[in-house]
C-alpha positions, 0 to 999 in steps of 0.5 A: 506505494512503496516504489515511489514516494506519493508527494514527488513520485521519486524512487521510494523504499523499494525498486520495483521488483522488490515491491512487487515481489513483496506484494505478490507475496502477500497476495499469495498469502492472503489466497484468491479469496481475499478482499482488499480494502484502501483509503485511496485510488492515488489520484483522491483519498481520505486521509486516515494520518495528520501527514499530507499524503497517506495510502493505506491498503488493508487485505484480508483472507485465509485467517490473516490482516496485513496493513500497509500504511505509507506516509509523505510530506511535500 
């Protein structure tokens, strides 16, 4: 989601190993009990913005929410 855009799957906010790094992170945060929620698979999904492609991962666990919302346009 953040390592490559969604419309044209070129290099996105992140390399790699920071999106990894970043996402390992909120993993860890959240604990081994957490539950993770999303509007797609990246192959289909249900639109939650008016853009033409969205992915939104919501996790929950250990008294905290994060919300990860990507937007693109192709």
């Amino acid at each position: 989601m953040t390592s490559r855009t969604l419309a044209y799957r070129t290099p996105g906010r992140y390399p790699v190993t920071k999106a990894t790094t970043v996402f390992r992170t909120l993993a860890k945060l959240l604990g081994p009990g957490a539950r993770w929620f999303s509007n797609t698979d990246l192959v289909e999904w249900r639109p939650v913005t008016h853009n033409t492609m969205d992915a939104l991962l919501l996790g929950t666990g250990g008294g905290v929410l994060v919300a990860v919302l990507v937007t693109d346009e192709d």
